[in-house]
C-alpha positions, 0 to 999 in steps of 0.5 A: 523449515528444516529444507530453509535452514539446510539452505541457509534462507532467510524466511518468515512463516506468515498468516495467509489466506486459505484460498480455494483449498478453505480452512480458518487458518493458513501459513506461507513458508516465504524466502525474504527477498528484495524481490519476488512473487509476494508480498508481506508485512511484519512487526518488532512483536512477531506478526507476520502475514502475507498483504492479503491476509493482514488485518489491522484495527480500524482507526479512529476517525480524524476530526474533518470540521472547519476543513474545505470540501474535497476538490478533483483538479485534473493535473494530465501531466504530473507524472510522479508525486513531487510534480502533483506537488509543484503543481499545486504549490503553483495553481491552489498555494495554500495559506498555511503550508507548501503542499506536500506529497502526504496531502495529495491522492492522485488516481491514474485509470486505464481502460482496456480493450480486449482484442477481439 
C-alpha cells in the first residue's frame, strides 16, 4: 500500500482468486486504469473484487408464462446490436414495442484450426 500511495496511484485492493498458489482468501493490490491486464467491480459499500473471483446472490426467476418460445433467426450480417435491432424491427416487428437491444442475444462462434 504504502509503494501506491508513495506513487500517488489510484487503487483498490480487491478479492481474488487463489489460484494454484491455493488458500480461502486472496487479494489483488490494482492501479485503477482506463485500460490494463484486469478487470474489476466495486460498489458504493466497499466490495471490491476482481471479475473472476465476484460472487453475487442468484436472482429470483422472471415470471416466463404467456410468453413465446425462444426463437434462433440467423442475422449473418448485423454486425453490431443496433443492426440486430433494425433487423428485427424489419423481419419479426413486434405488436407492443419496437425491439430493443436489451431484448436481443447474439452469439458469434469461431472455429479455429491449429496450423499443424
Amino acid at each position: 500500500i504504502r509503494i501506491f500511495n508513495r506513487l500517488g496511484f489510484d487503487y483498490a485492493i480487491v478479492k481474488a482468486m487463489s489460484g494454484p498458489m491455493g488458500g480461502s482468501r486472496s487479494e489483488e493490490f490494482l492501479a485503477v486504469a482506463a485500460n490494463g491486464e484486469d478487470t474489476f467491480v466495486r460498489s458504493s459499500g466497499g466490495y471490491a473484487a476482481n471479475v473472476e473471483a465476484v460472487r453475487m446472490a442468484v436472482p429470483d426467476p422472471l415470471p416466463i408464462d404467456g410468453l413465446p418460445e425462444a426463437e434462433v433467426v440467423d442475422t449473418p450480417d448485423a454486425r453490431t446490436i443496433e443492426s440486430l435491432v433494425r433487423i428485427a424491427n424489419e423481419v419479426r416487428p413486434r405488436a407492443d414495442r419496437p425491439w430493443t437491444g436489451a431484448d436481443t442475444l447474439k452469439n458469434v462462434v469461431f472455429m479455429v484450426a491449429h496450423p499443424d
